[in-house]
C-alpha positions in Angstrom: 41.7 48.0 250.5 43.0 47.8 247.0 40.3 45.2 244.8 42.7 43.5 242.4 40.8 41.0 239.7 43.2 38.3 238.3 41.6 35.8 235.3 44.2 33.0 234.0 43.6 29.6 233.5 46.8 28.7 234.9 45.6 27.8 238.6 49.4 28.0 239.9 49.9 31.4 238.2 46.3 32.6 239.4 47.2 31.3 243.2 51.0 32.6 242.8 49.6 36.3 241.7 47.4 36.5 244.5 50.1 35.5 246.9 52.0 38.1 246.0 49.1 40.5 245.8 47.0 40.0 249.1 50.8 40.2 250.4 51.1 43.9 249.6 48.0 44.5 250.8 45.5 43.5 248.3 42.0 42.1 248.5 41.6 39.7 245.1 39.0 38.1 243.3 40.0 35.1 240.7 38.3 33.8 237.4 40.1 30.9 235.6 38.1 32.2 232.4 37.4 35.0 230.2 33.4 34.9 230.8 33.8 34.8 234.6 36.2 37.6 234.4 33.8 39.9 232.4 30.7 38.9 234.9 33.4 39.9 238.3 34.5 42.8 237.0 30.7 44.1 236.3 29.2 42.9 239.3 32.7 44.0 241.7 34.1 46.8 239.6 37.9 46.3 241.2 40.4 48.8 241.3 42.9 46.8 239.2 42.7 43.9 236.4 44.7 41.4 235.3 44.2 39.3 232.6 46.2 36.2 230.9 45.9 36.7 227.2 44.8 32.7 226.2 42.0 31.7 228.6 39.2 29.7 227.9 35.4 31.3 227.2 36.9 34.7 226.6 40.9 35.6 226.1 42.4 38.4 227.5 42.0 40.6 224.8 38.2 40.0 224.4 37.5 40.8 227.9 39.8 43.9 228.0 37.7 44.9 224.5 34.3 44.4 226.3 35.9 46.4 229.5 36.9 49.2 227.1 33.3 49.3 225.4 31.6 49.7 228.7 31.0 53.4 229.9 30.4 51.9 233.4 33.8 49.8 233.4 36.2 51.3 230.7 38.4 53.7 232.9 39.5 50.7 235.0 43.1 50.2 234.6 44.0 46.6 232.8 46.9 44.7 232.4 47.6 41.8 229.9 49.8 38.9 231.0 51.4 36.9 228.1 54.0 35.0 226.9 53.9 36.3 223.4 57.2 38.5 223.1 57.1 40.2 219.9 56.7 43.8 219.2 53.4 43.2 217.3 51.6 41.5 220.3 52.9 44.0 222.3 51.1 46.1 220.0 47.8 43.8 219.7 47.7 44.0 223.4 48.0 47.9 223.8 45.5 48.9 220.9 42.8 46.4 222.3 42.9 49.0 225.4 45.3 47.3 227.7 46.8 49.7 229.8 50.0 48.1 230.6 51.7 44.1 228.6 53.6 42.2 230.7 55.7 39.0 229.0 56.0 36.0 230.5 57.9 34.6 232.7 58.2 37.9 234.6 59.4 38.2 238.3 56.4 38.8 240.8 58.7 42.3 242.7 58.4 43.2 238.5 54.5 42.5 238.6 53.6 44.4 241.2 55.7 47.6 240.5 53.9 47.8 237.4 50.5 47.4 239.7 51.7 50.5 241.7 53.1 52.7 238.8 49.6 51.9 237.0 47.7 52.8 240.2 49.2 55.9 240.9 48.6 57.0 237.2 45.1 56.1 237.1 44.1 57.5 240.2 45.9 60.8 239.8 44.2 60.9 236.5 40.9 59.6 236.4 39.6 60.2 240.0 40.9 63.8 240.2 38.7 66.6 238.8 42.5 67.9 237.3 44.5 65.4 234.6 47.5 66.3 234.6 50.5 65.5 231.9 54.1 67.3 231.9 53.2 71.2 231.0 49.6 70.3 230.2 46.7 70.5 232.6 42.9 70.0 232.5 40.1 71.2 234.6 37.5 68.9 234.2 35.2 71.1 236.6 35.8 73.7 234.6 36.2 72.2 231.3 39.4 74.2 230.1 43.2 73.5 229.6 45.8 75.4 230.7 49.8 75.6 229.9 52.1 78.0 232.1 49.0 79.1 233.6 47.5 80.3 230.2 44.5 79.2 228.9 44.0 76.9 225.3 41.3 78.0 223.3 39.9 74.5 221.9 36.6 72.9 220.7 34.1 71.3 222.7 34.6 68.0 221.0 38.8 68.3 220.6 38.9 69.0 224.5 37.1 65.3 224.9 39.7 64.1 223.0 42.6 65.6 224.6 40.9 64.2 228.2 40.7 60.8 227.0 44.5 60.8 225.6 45.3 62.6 228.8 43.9 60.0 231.2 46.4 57.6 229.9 49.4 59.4 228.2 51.3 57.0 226.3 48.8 54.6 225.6 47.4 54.1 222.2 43.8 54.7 221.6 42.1 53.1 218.8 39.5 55.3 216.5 37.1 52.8 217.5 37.8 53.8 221.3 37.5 57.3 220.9 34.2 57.1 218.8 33.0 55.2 221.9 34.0 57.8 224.0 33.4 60.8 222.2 30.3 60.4 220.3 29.3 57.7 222.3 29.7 55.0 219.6 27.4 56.8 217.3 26.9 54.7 213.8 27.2 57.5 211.8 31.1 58.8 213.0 33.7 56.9 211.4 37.4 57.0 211.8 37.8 60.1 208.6 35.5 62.2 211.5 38.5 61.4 214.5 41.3 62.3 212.1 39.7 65.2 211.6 39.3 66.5 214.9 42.5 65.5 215.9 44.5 67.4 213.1 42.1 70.5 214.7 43.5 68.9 218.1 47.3 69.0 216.7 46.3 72.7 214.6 45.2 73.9 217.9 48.6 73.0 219.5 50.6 74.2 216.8 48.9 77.8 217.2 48.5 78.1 220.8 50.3 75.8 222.7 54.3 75.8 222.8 55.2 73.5 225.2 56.7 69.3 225.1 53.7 67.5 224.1 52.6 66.0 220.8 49.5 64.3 219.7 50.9 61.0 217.9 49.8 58.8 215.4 50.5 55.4 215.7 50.1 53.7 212.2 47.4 50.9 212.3 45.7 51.5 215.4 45.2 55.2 216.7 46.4 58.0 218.9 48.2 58.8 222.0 49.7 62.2 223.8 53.4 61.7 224.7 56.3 63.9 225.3 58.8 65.3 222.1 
């Protein structure tokens, strides 16, 4: 079975999420905090969190920052519950390494075909030795990328890039992520060292690569792949 992980410190949200959840099928495992939540998810590793973003010991966003710091945790899919509507928090949410923002009050047939479209993205993604995104695909056995069956020339370090943006097209990841990532959150990268691979990344593209998808800036917190 599926392992979903819900923290809020709502206990009738928590019990009403799992309802819902362990009714399509789900085992689940609850925190009502944001310390708890961090200690499940490294001891139980689920397939799926969700976290409130105001809980006590820990919000949301700090747990989902301490997920995405983690090379044993960080390519588990995350969603952040909240009732904060506005486009920034939308934004805080995402760029802390949420994989999906839900507002509240949301309905639960909503919730959980978010759950599913996330599940099927990161699973076909992450757990498959190909990452696949519109016209672009990567090997990761044999550590090349292909468009219309031709091959992409492209750096050792670029191609690490292009797989993390890959894994989770859409979503913005910060500098700070992709240091983590890349160079193993070596002290002596900083964020001029990522824009310069990526305009390589983008140079590389430009040369070689004709097809729909962009490498895209998102002012203020990072980078994401997503269709023209």
């Amino acid at each position: 079975m599926t392992l979903a992980l819900i923290a809020d410190d709502e206990k009738n949200q928590l019990e009403l999420i799992s309802f819902h959840l362990e009714k399509n099928g789900f085992d689940v495992i609850k925190a009502e905090d944001g310390e708890i939540a961090f200690e499940l998810i490294s001891e139980r590793r689920p397939d799926i969190i969700i976290l409130d973003w105001m809980m006590p010991n820990g919000s949301g966003i700090s747990v989902c920052r301490r997920v995405r710091s983690s090379k044993e945790l960080r390519h588990l899919p995350i969603i952040i519950l909240s009732a904060r509507g506005e486009d920034i928090d939308t934004s805080h949410g995402l760029s802390s390494g949420a994989d999906d923002y839900i507002i509240k009050p949301f309905s639960p047939i909503e919730l959980m075909a978010r759950i599913k479209a996330l599940l099927r993205r990161t699973n076909t993604n992450i757990n498959s030795s190909m990452i696949e995104y519109d016209d672009l695909l990567i090997d990761t056995n044999k550590k090349n990328v292909k468009s219309a069956d031709k091959i992409i020339k492209i750096g050792k370090t670029e191609y690490k890039i292009l797989s993390m943006l890959m894994s989770r097209p859409e979503h913005v990841f910060s500098r700070e992520q992709i240091i983590d990532y890349v160079w193993d959150n070596n002290p002596n990268i900083d964020d001029r060292t990522v824009d310069v691979h990526v305009s390589r990344l983008r140079k590389t593209f430009k040369e070689n690569y004709h097809g729909n998808c962009k490498i895209e800036t998102v002012h203020g917190f990072g980078y994401c792949i997503r269709k023209d």
